[in-house]
C-alpha positions in Angstrom: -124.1 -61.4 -84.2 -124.0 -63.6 -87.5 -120.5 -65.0 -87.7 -120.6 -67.1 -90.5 -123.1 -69.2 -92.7 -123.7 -72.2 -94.4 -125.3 -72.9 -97.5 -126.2 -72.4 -100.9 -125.1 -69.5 -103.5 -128.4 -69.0 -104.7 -126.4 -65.7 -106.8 -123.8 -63.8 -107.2 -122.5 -60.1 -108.6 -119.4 -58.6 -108.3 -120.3 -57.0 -104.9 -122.6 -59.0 -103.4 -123.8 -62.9 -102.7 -126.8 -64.6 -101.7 -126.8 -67.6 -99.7 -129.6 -69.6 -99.4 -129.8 -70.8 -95.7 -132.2 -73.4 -95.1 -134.6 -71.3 -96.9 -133.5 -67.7 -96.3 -131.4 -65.7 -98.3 -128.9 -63.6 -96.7 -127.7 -61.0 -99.0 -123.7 -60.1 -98.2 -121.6 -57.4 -99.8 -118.7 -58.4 -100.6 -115.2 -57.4 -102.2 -113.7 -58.4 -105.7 -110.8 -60.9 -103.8 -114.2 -62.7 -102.5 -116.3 -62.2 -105.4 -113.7 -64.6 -107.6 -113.2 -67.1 -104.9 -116.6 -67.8 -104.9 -117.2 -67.7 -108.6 -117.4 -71.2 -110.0 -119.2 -72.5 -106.9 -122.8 -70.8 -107.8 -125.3 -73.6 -106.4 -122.7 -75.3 -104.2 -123.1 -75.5 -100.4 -119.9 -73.0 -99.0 -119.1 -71.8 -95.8 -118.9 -67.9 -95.6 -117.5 -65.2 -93.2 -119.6 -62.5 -91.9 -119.9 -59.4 -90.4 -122.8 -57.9 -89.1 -122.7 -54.4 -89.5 -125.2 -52.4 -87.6 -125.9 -48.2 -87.5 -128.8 -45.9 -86.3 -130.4 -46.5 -89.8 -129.4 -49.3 -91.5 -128.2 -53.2 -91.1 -125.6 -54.4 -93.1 -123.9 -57.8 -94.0 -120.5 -58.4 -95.4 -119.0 -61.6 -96.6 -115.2 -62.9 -96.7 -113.5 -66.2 -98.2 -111.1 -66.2 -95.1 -110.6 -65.0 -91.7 -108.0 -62.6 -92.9 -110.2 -61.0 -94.8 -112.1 -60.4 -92.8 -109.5 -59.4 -89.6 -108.1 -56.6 -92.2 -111.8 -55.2 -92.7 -112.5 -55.0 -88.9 -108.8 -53.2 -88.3 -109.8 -50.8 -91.4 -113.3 -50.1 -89.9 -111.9 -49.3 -86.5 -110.1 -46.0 -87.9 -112.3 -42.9 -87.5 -113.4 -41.8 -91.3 -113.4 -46.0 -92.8 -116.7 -46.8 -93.1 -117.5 -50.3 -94.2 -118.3 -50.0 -97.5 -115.1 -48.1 -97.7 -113.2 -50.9 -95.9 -114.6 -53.3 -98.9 -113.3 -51.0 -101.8 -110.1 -51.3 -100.0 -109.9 -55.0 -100.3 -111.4 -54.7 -103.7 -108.5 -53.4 -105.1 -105.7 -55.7 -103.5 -105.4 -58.8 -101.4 -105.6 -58.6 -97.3 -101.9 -59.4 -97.1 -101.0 -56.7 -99.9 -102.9 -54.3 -98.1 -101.0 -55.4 -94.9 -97.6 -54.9 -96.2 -98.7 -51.6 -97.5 -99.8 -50.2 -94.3 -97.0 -51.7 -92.3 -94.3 -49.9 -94.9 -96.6 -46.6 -94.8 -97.3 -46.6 -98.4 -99.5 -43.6 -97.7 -99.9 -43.2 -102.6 -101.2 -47.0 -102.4 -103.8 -46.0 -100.1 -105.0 -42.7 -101.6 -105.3 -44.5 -105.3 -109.2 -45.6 -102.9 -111.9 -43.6 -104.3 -112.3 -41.5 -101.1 -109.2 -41.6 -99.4 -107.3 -38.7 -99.1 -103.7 -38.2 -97.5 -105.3 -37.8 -93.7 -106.9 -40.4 -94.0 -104.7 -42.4 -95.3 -101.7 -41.2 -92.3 -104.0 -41.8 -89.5 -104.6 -45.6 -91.6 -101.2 -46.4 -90.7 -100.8 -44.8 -87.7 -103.5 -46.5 -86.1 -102.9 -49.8 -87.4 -99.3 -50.0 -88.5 -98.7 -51.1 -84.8 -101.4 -53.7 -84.6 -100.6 -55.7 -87.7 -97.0 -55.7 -86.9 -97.5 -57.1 -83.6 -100.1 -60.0 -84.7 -99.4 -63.2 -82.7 -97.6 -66.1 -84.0 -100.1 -68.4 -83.5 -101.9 -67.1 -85.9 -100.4 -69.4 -89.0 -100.9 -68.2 -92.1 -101.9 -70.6 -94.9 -100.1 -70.7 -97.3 -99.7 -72.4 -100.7 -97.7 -75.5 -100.1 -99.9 -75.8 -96.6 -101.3 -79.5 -96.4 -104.6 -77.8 -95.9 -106.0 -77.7 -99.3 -108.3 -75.2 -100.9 -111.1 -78.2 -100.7 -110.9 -78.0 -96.5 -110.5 -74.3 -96.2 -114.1 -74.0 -95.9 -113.5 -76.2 -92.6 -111.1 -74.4 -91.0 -112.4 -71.0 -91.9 -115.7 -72.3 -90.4 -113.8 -73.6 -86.9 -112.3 -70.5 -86.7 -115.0 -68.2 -85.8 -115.9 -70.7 -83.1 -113.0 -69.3 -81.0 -110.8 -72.6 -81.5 -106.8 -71.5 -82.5 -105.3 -71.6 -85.9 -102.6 -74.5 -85.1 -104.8 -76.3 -83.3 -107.7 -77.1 -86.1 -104.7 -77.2 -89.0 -103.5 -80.3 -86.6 -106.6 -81.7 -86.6 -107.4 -81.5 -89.9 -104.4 -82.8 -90.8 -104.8 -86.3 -89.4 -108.5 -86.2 -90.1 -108.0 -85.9 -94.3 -104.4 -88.5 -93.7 -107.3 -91.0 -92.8 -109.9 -89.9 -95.1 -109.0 -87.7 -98.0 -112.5 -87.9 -99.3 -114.5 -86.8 -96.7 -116.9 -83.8 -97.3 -116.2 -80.6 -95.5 -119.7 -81.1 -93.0 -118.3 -83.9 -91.9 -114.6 -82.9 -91.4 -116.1 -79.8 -88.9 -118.0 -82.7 -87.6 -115.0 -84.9 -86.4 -112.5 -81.9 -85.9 -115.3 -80.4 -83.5 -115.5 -84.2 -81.7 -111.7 -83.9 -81.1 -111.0 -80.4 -80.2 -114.3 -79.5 -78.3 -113.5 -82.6 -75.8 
């Protein structure tokens, strides 16, 4: 399974981003919340999300700017009648944590204004997850604007994550790393984080 990747944006369109891998370009479809986050960094090295999507006929591979992102599209995907690409329209039209807040409330209108969702589906959206979102650990911080993680080391931590290490943990870490070294580039912040945490 392809977790996340590192490397180039060799392009980009409103639904889908090439990265440039050492030589290989892996195509991901992506939503609109992802598509602007990624906008003005078109040749830049980033650090995105992934998730390998795999059926009887076809392979698929979908990109997200954050873990949470990508968390809300597995939830959505796990309901009988979401498909993937459905899941991605869904996080299109609002943010992961609007969409939260929707479902949690059981705004069953915000979910039908989808192309594709009607009212069932839309009930058994909330039903299904309503429970699971509500009872998301603690330990999983958000991050939010005022955090001392900055948008320049969010590919870090976002890249730590999918290694399995927790959210406080790497925020810590990071944290006394860029106190020491504001400057350093986000290779070598995983780098040292990694030499820390994985002892």
């Amino acid at each position: 399974m392809i977790a996340f990747l590192r490397g180039n944006i060799s392009s980009l369109s409103e639904n889908s981003i090439i990265i440039d891998v050492s030589g290989v370009g892996y195509d991901c479809i992506v939503s609109a919340n992802t598509y602007d986050f990624f906008s003005n960094k078109i040749k830049q090295e980033v650090v995105i999300l992934t998730y390998h999507h795999i059926n009887e006929s076809t392979q698929s591979l979908f990109g997200f700017h954050d873990e949470d992102e990508r968390d809300v599209f597995k939830l959505l995907i796990s309901v009988s009648g979401v498909g993937p690409k459905t899941a991605i329209q869904f996080l299109s039209s609002t943010s992961a944590t609007e969409l939260k807040n929707k479902i949690k409330s059981g705004e069953v209108e915000a979910l039908t204004s989808i192309p594709g969702i009607g009212a069932k589906t839309a009930k058994r959206i909330i039903i299904e997850l309503k429970e699971k979102i509500t009872s998301k650990s603690d330990n999983d911080i958000p991050i939010e604007n005022n955090s001392p993680i900055e948008s320049d080391h969010k590919d870090a931590l976002d890249a730590l994550l999918v290694l399995g290490y927790a959210k406080k943990d790497i925020i810590n870490c990071i944290n006394k790393i860029i106190n020491k070294d504001k400057t350093i580039e986000t290779p070598d912040l995983i780098k040292r984080v990694l030499n820390k945490i994985g002892k």
